[in-house]
MDAnalysis code that builds the backbone (N, CA, C; Angstrom):
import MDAnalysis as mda
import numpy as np

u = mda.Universe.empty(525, n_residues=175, atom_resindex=np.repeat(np.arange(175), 3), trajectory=True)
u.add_TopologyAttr("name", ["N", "CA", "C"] * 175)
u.add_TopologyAttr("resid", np.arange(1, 176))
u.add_TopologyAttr("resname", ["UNK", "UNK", "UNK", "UNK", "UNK", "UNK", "UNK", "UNK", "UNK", "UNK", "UNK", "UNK", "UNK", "UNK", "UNK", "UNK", "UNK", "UNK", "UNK", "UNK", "UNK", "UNK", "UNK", "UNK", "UNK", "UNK", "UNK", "UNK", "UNK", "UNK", "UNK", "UNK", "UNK", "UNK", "UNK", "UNK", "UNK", "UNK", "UNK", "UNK", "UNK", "UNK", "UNK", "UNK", "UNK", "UNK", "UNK", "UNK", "UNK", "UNK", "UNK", "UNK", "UNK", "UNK", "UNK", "UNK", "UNK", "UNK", "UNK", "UNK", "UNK", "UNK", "UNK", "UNK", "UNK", "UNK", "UNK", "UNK", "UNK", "UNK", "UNK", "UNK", "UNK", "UNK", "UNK", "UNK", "UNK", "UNK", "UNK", "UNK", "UNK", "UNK", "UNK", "UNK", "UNK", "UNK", "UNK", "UNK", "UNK", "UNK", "UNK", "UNK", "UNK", "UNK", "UNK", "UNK", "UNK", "UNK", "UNK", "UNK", "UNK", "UNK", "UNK", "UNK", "UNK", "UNK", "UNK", "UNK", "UNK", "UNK", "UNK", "UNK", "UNK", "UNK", "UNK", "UNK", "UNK", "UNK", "UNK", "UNK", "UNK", "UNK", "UNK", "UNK", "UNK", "UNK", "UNK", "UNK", "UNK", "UNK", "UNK", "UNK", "UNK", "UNK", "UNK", "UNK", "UNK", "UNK", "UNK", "UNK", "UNK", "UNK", "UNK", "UNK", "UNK", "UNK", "UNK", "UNK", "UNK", "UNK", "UNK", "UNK", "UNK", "UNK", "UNK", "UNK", "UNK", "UNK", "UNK", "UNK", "UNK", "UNK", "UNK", "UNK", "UNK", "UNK", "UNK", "UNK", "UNK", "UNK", "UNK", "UNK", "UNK", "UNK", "UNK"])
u.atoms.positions = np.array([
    [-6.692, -17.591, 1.989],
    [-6.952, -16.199, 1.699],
    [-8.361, -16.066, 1.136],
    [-9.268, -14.810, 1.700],
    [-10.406, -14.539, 1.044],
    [-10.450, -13.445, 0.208],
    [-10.571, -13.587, -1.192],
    [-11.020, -12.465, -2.510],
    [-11.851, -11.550, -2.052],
    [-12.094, -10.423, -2.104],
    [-13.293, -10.042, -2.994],
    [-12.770, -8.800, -4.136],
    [-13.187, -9.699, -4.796],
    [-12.703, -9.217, -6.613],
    [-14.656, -8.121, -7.137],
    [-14.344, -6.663, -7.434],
    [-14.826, -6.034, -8.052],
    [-14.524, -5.227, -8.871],
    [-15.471, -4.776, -10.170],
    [-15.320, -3.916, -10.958],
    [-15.618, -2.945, -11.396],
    [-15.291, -2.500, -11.747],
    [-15.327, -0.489, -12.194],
    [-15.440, -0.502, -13.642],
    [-16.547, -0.111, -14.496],
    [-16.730, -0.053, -15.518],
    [-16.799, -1.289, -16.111],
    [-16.739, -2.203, -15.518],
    [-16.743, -3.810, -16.471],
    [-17.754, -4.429, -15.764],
    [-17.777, -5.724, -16.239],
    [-18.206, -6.682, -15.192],
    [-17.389, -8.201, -15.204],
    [-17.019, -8.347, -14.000],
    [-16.146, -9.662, -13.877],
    [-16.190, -11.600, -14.223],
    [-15.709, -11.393, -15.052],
    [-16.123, -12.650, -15.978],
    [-15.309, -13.986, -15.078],
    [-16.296, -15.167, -15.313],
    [-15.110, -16.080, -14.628],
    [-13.927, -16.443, -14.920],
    [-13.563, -16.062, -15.963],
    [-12.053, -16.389, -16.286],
    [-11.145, -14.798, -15.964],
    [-11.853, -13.773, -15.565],
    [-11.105, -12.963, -14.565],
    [-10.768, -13.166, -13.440],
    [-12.054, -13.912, -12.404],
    [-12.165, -13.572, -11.253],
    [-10.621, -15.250, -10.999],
    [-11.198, -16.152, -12.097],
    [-10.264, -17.284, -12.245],
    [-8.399, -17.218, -11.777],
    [-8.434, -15.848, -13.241],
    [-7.019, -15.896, -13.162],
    [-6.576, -15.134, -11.616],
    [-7.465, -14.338, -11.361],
    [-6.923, -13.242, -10.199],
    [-6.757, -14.276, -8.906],
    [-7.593, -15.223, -8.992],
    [-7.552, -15.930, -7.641],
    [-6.558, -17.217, -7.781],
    [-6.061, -17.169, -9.194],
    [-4.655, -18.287, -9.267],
    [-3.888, -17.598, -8.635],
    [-3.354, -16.634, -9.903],
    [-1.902, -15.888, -9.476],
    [-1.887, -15.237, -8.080],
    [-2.947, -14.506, -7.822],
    [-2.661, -13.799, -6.044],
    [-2.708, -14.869, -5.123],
    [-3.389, -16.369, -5.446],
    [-3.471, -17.433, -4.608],
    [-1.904, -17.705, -4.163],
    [-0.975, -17.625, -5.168],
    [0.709, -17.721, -5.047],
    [1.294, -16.918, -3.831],
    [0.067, -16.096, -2.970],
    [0.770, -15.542, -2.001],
    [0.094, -15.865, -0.885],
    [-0.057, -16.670, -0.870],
    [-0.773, -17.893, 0.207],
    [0.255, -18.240, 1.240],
    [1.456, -18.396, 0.875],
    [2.458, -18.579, 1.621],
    [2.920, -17.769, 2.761],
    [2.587, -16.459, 2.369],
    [2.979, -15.109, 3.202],
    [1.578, -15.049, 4.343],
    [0.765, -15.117, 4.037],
    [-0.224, -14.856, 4.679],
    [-1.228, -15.776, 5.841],
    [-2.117, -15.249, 6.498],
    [-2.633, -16.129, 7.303],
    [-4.182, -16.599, 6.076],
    [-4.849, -17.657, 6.413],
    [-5.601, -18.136, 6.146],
    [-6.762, -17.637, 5.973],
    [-6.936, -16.562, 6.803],
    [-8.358, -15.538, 7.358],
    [-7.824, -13.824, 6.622],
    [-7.024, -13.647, 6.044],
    [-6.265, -12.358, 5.242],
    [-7.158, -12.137, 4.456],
    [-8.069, -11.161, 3.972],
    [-8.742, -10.207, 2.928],
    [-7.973, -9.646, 1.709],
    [-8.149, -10.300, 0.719],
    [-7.331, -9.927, -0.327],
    [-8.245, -8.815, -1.377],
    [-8.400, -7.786, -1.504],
    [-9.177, -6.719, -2.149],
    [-8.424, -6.421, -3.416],
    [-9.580, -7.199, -4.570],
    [-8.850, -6.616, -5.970],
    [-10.003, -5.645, -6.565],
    [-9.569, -4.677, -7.322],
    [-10.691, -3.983, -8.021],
    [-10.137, -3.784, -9.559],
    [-11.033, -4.214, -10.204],
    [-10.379, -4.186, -11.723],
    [-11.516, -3.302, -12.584],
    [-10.898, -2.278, -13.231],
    [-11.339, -1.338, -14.212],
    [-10.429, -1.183, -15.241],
    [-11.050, -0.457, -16.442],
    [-11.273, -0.457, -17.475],
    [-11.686, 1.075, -17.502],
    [-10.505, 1.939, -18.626],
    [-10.436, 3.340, -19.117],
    [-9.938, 2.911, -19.825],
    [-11.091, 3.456, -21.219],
    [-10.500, 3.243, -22.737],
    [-10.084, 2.099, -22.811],
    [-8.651, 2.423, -23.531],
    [-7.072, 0.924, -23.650],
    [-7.091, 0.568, -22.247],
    [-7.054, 1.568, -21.173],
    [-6.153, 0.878, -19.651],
    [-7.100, 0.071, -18.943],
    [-6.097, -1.101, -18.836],
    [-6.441, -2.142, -18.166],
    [-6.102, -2.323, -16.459],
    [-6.581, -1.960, -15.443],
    [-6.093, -1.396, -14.212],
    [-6.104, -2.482, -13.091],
    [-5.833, -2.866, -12.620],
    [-5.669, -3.678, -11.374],
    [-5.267, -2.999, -9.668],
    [-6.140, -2.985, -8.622],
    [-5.858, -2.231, -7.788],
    [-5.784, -3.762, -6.661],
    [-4.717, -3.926, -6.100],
    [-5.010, -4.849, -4.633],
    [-4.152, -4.455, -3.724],
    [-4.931, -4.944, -2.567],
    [-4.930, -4.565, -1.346],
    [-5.218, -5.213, -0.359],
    [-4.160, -5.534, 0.601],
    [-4.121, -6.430, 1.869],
    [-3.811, -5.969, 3.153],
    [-4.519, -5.941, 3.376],
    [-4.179, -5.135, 5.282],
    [-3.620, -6.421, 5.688],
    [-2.823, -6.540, 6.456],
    [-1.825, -7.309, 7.239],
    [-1.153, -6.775, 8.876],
    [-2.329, -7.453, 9.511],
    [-1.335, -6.767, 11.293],
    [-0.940, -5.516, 11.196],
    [-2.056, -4.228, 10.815],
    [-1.563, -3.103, 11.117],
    [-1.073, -2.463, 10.268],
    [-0.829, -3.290, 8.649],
    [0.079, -3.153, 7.999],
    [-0.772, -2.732, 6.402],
    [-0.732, -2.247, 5.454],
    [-1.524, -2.627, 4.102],
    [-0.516, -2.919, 3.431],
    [-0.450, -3.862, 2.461],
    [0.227, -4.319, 0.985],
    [-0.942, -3.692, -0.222],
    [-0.392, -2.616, -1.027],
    [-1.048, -2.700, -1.767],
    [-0.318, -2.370, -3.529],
    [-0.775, -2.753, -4.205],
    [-0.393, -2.833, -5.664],
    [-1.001, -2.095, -6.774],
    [-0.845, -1.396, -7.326],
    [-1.575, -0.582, -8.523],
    [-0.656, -0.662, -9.972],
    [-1.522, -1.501, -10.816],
    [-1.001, -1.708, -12.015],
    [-1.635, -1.308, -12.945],
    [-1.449, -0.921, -14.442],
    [-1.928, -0.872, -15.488],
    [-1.207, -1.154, -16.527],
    [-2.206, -1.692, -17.949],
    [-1.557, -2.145, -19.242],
    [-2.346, -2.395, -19.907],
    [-2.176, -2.840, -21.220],
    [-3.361, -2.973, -22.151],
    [-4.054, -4.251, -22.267],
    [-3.399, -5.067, -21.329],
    [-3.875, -6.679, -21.232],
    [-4.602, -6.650, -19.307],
    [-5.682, -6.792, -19.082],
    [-5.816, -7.009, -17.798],
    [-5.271, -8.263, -17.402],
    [-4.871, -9.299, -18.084],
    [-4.169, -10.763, -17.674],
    [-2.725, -10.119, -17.162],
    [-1.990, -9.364, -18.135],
    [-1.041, -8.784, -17.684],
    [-0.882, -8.004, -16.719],
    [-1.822, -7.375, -16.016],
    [-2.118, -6.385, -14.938],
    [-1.937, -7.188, -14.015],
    [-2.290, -8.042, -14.275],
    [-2.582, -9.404, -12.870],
    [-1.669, -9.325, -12.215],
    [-0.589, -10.478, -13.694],
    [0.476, -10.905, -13.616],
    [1.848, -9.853, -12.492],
    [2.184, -9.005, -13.311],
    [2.327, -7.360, -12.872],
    [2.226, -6.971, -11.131],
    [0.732, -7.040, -11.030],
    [0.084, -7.094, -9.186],
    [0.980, -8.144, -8.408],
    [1.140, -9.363, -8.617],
    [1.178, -10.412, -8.253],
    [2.875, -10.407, -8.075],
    [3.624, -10.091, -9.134],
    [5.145, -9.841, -9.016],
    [5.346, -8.322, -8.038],
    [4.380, -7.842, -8.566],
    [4.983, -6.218, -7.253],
    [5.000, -6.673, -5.728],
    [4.190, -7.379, -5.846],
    [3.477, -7.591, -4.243],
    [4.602, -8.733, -3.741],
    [5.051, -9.596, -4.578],
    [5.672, -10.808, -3.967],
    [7.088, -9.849, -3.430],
    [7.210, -9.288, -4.963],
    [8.945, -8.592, -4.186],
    [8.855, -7.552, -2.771],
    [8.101, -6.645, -3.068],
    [7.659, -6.199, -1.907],
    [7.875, -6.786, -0.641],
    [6.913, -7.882, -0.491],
    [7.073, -8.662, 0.459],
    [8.781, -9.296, 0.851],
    [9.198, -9.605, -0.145],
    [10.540, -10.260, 0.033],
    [11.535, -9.440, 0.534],
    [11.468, -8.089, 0.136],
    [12.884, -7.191, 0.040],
    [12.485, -6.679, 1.557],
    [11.254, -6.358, 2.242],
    [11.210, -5.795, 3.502],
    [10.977, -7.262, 4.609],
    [10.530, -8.545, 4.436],
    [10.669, -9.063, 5.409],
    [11.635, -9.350, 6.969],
    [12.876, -9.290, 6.454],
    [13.494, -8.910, 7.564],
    [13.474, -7.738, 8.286],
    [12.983, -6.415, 7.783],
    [12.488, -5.314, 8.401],
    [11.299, -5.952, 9.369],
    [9.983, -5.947, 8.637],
    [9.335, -6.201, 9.182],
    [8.794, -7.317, 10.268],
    [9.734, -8.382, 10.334],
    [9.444, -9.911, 11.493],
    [10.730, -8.476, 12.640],
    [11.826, -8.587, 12.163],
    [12.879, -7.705, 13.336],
    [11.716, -7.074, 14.140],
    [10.976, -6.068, 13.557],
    [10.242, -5.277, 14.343],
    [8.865, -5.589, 15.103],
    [8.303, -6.340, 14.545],
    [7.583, -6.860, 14.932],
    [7.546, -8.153, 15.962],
    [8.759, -8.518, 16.102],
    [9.300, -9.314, 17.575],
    [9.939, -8.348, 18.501],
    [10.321, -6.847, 18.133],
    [10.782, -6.459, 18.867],
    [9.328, -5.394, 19.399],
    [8.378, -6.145, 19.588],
    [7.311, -4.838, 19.830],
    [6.719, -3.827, 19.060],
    [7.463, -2.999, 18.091],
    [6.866, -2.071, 17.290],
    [5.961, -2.564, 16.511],
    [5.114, -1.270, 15.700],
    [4.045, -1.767, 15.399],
    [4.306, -0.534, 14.050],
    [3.048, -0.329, 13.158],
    [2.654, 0.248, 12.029],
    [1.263, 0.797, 11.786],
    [0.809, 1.773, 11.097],
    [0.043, 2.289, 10.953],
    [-0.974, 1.297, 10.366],
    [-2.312, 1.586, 10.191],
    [-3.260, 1.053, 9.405],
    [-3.146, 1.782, 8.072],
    [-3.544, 2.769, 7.803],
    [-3.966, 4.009, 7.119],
    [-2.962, 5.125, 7.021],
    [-2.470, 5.274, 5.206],
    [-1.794, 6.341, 5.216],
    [-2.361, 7.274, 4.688],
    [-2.049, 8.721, 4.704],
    [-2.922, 10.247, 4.203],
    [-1.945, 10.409, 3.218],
    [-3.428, 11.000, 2.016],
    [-2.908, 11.572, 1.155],
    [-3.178, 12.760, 0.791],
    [-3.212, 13.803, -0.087],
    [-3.617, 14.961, 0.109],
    [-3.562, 15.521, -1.795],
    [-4.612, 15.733, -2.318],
    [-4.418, 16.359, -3.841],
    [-4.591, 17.672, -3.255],
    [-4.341, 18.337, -3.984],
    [-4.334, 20.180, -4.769],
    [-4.397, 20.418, -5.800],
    [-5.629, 21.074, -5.872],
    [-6.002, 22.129, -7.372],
    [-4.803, 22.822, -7.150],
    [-4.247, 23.261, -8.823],
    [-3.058, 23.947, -8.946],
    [-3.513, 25.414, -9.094],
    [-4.817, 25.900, -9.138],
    [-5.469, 27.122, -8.881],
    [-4.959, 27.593, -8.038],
    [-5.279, 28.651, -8.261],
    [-5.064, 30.276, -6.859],
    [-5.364, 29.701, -5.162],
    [-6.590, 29.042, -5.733],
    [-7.540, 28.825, -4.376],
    [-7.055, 27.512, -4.205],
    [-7.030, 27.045, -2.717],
    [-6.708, 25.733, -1.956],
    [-8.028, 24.846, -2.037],
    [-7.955, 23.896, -2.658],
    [-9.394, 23.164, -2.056],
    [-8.884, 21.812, -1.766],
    [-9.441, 21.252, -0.435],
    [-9.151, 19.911, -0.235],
    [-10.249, 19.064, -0.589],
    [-9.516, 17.797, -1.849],
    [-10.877, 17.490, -2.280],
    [-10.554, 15.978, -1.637],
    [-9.915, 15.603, -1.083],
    [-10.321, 13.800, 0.128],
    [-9.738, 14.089, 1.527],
    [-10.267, 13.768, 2.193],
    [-10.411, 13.803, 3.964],
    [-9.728, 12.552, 4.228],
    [-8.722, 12.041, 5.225],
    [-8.982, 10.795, 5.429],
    [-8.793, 10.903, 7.246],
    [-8.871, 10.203, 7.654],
    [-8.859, 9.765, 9.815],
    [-8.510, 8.648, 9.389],
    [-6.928, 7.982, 10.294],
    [-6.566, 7.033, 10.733],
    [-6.221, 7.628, 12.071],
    [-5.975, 5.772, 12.589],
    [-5.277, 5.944, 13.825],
    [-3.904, 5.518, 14.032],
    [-2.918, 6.644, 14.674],
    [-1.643, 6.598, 14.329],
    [-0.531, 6.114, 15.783],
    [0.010, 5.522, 15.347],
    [0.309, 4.184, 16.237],
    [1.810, 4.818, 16.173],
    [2.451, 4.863, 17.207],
    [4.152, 5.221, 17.653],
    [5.065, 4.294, 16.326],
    [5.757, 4.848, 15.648],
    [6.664, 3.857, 15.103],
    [8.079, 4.531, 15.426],
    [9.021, 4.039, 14.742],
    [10.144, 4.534, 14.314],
    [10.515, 4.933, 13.012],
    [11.290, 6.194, 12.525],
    [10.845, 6.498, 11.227],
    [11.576, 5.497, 10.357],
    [12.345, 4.472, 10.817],
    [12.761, 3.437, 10.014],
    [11.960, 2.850, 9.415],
    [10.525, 2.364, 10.334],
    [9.334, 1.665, 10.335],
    [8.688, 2.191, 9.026],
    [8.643, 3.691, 9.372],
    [8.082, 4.818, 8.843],
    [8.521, 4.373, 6.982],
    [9.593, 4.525, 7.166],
    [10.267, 4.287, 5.589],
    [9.910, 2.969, 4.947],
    [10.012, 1.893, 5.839],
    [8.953, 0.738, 5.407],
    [7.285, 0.897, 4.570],
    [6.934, 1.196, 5.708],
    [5.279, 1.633, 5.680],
    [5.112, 2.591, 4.400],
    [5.689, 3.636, 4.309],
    [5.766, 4.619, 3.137],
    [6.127, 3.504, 1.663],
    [7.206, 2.781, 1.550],
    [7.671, 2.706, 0.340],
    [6.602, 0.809, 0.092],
    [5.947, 0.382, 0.775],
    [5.237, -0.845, 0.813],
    [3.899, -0.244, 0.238],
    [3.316, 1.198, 0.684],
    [2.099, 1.884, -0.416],
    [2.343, 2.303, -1.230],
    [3.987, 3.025, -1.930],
    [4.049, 3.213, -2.661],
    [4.055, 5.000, -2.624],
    [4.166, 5.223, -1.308],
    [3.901, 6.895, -1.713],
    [5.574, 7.722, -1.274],
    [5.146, 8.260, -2.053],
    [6.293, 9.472, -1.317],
    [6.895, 10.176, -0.081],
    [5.494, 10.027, 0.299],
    [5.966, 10.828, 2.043],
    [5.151, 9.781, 3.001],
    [5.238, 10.417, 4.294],
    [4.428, 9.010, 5.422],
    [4.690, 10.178, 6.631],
    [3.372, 10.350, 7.364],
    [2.834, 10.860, 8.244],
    [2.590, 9.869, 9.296],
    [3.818, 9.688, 10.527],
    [3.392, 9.283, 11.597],
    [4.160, 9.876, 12.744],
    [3.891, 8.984, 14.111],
    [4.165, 9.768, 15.371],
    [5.834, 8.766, 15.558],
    [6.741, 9.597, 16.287],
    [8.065, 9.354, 16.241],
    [8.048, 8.471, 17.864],
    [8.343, 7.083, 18.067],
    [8.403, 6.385, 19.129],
    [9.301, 6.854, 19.993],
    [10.046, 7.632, 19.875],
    [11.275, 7.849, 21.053],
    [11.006, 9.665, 20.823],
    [10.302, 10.335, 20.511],
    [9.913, 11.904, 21.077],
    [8.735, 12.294, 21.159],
    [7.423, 11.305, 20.853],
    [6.347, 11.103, 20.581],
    [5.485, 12.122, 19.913],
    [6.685, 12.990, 19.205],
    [6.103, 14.047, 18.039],
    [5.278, 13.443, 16.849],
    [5.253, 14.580, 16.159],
    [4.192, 13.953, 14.527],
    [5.488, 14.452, 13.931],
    [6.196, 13.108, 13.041],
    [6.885, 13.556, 12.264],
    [6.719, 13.042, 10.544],
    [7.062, 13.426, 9.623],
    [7.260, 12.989, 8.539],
    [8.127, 12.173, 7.718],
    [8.352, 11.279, 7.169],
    [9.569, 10.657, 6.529],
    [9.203, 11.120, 4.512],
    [9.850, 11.103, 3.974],
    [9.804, 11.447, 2.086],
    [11.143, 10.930, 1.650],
    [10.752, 10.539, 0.354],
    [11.816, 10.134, -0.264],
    [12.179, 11.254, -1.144],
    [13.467, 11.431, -1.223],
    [14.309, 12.390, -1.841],
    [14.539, 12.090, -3.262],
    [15.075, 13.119, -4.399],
    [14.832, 13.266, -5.224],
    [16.529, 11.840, -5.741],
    [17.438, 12.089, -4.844],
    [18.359, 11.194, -4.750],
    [18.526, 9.529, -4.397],
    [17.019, 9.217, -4.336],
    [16.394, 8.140, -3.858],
    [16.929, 7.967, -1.865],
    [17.286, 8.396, -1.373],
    [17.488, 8.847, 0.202],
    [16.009, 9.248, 0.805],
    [16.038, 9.149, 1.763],
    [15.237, 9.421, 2.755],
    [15.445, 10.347, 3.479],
    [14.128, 11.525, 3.471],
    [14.401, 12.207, 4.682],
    [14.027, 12.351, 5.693],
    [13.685, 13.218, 6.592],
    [12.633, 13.140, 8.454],
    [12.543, 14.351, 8.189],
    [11.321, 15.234, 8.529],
    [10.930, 16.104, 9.062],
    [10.493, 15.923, 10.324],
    [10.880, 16.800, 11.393],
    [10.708, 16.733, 12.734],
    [10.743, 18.492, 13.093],
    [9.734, 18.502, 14.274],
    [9.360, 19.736, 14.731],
    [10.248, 19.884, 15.789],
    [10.676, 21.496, 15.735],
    [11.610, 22.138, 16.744],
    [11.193, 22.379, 17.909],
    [12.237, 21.866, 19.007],
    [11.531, 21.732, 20.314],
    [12.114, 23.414, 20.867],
])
């Protein structure tokens, strides 16, 4: 696996860049040899932040931690990411021998709670047929709430979100 470890408001000491490339080294196992491992570590006030991120075949793993110890942030990154990995692997090899595939890039969208609409981040990916099973993968592996992709068997734009009941739902457009 190749690092590249940067920082936001700090600057990265060798016994940062040290520990980050032990503990995430522990996921050496999962990965190919040539995998980009993207950590970014900042510093607000007390919070100690850890951001990583692994694109994988189409796929991103990514982790966002904070605490008042950046050793602990690590630590933290390093356990999110392993379970992650563990609890969807059979999702993801099933599908991925069976042909399907996954997005690169998921959209997100803030709103001023003002009167007025303003969109303040843009993003363009390219959106690849899944199944919203896939879909529910891909969504809960970034960590977000909802997931914007195209439906493999009606080749609509549909939506998947997680419900307030921890369930899943689909939005799909009326034909």
């Amino acid at each position: 696996m190749k690092f590249v470890i940067s920082g936001k408001n700090m600057e990265i000491t060798d016994g940062l860049r040290t520990a980050v490339e032990e503990k995430l080294s522990k996921l050496e196992r999962y990965f190919t040899q040539d995998t980009t491992v993207t950590v970014t570590l900042s510093v607000e006030k007390e919070r100690q932040k850890i951001e990583v991120t692994i694109p994988v075949k189409g796929t991103i793993i990514r982790s966002e931690q904070v605490s008042n110890d950046m050793y602990t942030s690590i630590d933290m990154a390093q356990e999110v990411i392993e379970r992650q990995l563990r609890r969807y692997k059979t999702k993801l090899t099933d599908r991925y021998q069976s042909g399907g595939g996954f997005q690169k890039a998921y959209l997100e969208k803030d709103y001023d709670e003002e009167d007025e609409v303003k969109i303040r981040r843009s993003k363009k990916f390219d959106i690849k047929p899944m199944y919203p099973e896939d879909a529910c993968v891909q969504m809960e592996l970034l960590g977000h709430s909802f997931y914007v992709f195209v439906n493999a068997e009606t080749g609509d734009t549909n939506v998947v979100y997680k419900r307030k009941d921890g369930a899943y739902g689909l939005i799909e457009p009326e034909t």
